[in-house]
N, CA, C and O atoms as CSV, one atom per row, in Angstrom:
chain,resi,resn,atom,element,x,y,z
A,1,UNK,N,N,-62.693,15.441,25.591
A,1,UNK,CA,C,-63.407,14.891,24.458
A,1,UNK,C,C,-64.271,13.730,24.928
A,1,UNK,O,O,-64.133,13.274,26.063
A,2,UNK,N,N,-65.026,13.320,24.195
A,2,UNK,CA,C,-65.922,12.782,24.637
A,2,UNK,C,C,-66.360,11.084,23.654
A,2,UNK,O,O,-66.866,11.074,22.532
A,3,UNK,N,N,-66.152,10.380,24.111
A,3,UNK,CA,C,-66.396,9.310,23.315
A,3,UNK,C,C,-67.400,8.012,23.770
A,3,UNK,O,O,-67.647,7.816,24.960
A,4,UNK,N,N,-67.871,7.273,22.847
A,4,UNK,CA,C,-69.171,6.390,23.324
A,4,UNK,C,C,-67.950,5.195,22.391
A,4,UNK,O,O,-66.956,5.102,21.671
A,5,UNK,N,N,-69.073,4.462,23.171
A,5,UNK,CA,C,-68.460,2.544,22.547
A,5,UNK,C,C,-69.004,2.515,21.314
A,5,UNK,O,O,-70.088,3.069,21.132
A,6,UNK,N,N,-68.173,1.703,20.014
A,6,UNK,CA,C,-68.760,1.549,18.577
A,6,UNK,C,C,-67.870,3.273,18.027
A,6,UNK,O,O,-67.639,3.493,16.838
A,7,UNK,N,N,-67.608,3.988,18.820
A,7,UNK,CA,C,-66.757,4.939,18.169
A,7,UNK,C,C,-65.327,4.849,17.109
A,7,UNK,O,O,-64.322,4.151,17.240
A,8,UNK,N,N,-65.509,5.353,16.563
A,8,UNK,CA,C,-64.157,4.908,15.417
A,8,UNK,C,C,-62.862,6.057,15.537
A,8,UNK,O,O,-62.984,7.223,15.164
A,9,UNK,N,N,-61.957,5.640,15.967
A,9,UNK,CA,C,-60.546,6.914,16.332
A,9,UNK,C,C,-59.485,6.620,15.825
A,9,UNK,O,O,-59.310,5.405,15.729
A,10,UNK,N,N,-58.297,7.567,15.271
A,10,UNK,CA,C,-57.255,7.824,14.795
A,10,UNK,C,C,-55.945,7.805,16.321
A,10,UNK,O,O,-56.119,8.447,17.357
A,11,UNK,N,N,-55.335,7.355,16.178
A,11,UNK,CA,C,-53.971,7.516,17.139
A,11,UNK,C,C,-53.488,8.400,17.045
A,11,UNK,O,O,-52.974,8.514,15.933
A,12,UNK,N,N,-53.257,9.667,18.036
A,12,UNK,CA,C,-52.435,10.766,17.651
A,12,UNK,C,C,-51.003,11.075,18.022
A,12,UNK,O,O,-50.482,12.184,17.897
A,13,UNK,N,N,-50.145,9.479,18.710
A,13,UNK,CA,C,-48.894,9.690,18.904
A,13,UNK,C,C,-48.634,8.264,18.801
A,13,UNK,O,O,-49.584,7.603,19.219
A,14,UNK,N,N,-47.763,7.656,18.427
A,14,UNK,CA,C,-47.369,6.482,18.519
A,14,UNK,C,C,-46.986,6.510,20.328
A,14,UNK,O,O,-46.544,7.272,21.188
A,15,UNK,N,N,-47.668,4.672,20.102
A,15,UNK,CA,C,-47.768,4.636,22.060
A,15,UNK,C,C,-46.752,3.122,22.037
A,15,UNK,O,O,-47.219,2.125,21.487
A,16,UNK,N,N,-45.780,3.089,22.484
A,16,UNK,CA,C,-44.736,1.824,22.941
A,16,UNK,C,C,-45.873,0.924,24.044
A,16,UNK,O,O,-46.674,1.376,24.862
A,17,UNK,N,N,-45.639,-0.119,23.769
A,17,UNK,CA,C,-45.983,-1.095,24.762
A,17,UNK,C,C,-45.311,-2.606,24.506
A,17,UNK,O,O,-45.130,-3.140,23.412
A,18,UNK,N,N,-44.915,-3.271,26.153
A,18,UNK,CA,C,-44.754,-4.463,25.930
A,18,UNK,C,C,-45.428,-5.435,24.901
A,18,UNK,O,O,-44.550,-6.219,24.542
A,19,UNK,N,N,-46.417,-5.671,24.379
A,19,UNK,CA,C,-46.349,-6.223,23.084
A,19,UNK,C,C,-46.710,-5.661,22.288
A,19,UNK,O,O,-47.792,-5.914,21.760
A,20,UNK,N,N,-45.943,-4.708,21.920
A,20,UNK,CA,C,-45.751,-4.360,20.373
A,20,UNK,C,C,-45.979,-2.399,20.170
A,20,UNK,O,O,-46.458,-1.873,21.174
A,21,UNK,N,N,-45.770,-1.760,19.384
A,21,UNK,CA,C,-45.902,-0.254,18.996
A,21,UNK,C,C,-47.237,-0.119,18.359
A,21,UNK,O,O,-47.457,-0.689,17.290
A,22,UNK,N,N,-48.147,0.607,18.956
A,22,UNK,CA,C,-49.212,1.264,17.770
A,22,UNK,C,C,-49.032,2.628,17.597
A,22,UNK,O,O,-49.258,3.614,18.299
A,23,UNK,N,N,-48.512,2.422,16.357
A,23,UNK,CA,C,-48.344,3.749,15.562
A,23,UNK,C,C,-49.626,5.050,15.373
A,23,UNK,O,O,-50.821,4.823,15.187
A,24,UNK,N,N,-49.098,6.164,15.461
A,24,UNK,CA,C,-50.000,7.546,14.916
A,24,UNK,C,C,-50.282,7.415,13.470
A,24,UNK,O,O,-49.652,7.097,12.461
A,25,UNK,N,N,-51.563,7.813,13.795
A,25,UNK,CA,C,-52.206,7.282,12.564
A,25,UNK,C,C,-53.102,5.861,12.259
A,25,UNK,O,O,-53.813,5.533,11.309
A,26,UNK,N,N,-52.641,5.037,13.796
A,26,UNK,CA,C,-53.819,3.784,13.260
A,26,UNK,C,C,-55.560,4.150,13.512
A,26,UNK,O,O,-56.080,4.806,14.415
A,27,UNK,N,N,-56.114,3.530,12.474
A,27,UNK,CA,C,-57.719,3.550,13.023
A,27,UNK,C,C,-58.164,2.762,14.054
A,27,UNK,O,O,-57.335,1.982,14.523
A,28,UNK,N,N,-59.096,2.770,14.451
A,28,UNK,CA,C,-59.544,1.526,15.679
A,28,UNK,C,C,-60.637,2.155,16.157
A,28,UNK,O,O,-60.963,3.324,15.951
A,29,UNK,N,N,-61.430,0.989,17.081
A,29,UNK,CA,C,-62.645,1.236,17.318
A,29,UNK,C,C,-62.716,1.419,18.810
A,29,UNK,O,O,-61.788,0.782,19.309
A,30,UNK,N,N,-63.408,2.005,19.692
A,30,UNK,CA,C,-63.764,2.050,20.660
A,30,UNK,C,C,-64.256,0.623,21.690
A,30,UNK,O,O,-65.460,0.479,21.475
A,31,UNK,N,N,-64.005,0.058,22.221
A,31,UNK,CA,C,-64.394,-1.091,23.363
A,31,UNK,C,C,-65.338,-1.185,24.291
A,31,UNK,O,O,-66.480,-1.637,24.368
A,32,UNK,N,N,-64.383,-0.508,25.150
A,32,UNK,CA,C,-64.618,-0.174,26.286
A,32,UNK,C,C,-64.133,1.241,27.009
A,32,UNK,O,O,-63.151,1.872,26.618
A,33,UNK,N,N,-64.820,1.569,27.922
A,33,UNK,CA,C,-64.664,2.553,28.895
A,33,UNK,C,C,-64.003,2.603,30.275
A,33,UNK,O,O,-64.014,1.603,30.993
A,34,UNK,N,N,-63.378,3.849,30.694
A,34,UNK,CA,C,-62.936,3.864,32.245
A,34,UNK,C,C,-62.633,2.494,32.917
A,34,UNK,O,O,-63.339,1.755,33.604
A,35,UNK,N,N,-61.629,2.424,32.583
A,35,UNK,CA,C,-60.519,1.496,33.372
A,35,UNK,C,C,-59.946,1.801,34.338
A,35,UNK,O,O,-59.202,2.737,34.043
A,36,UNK,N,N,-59.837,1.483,35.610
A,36,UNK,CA,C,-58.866,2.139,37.005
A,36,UNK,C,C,-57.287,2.814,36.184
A,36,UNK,O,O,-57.177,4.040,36.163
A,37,UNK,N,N,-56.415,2.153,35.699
A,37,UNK,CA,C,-55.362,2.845,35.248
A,37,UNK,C,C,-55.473,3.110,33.624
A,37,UNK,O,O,-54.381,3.116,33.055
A,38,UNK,N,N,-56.412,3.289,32.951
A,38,UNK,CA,C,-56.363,3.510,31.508
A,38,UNK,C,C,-58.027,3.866,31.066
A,38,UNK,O,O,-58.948,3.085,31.304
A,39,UNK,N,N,-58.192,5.141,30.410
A,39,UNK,CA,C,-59.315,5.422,30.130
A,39,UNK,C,C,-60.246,4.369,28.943
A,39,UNK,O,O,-61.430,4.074,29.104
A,40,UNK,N,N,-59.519,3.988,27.942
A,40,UNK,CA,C,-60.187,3.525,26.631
A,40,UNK,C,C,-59.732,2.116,26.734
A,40,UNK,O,O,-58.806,1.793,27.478
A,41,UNK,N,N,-60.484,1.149,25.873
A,41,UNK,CA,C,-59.999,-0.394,25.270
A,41,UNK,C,C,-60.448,-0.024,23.833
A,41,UNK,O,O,-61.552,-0.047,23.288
A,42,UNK,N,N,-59.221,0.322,23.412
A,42,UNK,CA,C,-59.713,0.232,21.290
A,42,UNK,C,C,-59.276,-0.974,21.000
A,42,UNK,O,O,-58.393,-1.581,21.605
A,43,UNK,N,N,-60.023,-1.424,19.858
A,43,UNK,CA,C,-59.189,-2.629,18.996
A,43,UNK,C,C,-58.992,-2.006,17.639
A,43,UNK,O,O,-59.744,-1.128,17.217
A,44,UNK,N,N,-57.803,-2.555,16.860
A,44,UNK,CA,C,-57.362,-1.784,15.966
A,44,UNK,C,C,-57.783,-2.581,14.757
A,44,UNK,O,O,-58.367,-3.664,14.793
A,45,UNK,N,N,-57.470,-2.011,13.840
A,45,UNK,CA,C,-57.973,-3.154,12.619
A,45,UNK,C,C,-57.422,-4.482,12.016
A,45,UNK,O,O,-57.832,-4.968,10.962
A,46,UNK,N,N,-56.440,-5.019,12.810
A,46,UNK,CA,C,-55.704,-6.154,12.838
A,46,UNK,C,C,-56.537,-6.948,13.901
A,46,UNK,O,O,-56.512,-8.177,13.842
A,47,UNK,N,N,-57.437,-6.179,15.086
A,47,UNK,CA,C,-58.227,-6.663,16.013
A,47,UNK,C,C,-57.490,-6.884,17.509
A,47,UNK,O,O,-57.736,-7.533,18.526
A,48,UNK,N,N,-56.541,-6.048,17.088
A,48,UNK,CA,C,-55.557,-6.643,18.893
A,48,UNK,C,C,-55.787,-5.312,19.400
A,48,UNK,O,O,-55.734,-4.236,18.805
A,49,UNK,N,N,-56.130,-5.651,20.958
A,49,UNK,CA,C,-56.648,-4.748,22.188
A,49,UNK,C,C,-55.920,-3.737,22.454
A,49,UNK,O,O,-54.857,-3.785,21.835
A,50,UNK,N,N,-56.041,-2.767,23.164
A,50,UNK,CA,C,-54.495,-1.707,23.558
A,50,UNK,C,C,-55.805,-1.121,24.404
A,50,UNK,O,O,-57.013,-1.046,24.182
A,51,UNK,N,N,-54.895,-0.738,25.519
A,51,UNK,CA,C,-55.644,0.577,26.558
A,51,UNK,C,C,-55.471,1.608,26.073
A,51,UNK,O,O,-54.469,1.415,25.385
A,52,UNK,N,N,-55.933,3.201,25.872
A,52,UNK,CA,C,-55.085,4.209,25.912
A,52,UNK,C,C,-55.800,5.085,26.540
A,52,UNK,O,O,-56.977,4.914,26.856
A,53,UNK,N,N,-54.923,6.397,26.832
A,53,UNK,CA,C,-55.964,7.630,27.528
A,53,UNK,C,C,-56.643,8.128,26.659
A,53,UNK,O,O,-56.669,7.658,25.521
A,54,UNK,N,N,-57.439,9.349,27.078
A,54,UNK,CA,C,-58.580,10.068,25.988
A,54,UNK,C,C,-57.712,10.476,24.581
A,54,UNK,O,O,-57.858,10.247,23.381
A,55,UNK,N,N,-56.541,11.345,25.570
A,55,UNK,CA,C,-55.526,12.162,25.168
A,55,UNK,C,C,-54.706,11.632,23.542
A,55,UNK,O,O,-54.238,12.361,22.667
A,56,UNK,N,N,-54.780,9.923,23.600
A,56,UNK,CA,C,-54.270,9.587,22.768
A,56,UNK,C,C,-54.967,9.197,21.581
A,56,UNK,O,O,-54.555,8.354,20.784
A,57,UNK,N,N,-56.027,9.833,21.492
A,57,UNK,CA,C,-56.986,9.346,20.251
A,57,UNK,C,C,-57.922,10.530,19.745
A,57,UNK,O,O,-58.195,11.447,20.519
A,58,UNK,N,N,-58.260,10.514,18.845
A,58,UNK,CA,C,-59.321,11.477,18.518
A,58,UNK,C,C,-60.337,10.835,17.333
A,58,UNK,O,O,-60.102,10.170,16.324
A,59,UNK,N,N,-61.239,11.211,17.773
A,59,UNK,CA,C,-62.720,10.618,16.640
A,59,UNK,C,C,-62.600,11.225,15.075
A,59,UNK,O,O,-62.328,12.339,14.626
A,60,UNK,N,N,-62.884,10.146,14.573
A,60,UNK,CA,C,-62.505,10.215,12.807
A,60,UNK,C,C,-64.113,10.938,12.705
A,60,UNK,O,O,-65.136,10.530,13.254
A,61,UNK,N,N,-63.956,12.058,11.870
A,61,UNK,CA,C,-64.852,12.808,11.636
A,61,UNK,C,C,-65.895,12.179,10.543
A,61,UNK,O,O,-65.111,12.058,9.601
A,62,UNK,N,N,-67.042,11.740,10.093
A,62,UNK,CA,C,-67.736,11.641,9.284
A,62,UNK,C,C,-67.770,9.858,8.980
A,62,UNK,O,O,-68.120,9.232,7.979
A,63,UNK,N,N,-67.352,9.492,10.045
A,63,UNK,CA,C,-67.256,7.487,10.026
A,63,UNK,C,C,-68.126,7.151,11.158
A,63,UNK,O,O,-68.300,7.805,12.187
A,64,UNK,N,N,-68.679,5.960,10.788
A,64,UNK,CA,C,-69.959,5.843,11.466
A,64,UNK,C,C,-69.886,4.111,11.730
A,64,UNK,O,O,-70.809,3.534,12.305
């Protein structure tokens, strides 16, 4: 899949991390790109950072 920065995505598994759980199902926006160990930087709508792979997100259809 394919994603650009300013993109808007859904979580499709809840992901554990040392500070804190983001749940399946959060919205969030796209950051940044290709990281040596992590593909994405979303921020979520509370505004706190998370890495994730492609794998763990998918683009909200018809949000701009």
């Amino acid at each position: 899949m394919t994603f650009k920065i300013g993109d808007k995505v859904r979580v499709v598994k809840d992901i554990p991390s040392v500070d804190g759980m983001l749940y399946k199902g959060t919205k969030a926006k796209v950051d940044e790109m290709k990281f040596p160990d992590k593909d994405l930087r979303i921020i979520d709508e509370v505004g706190k950072i998370w890495y994730v792979n492609f794998n763990d997100v998918k683009t909200i259809k018809g949000v701009k």
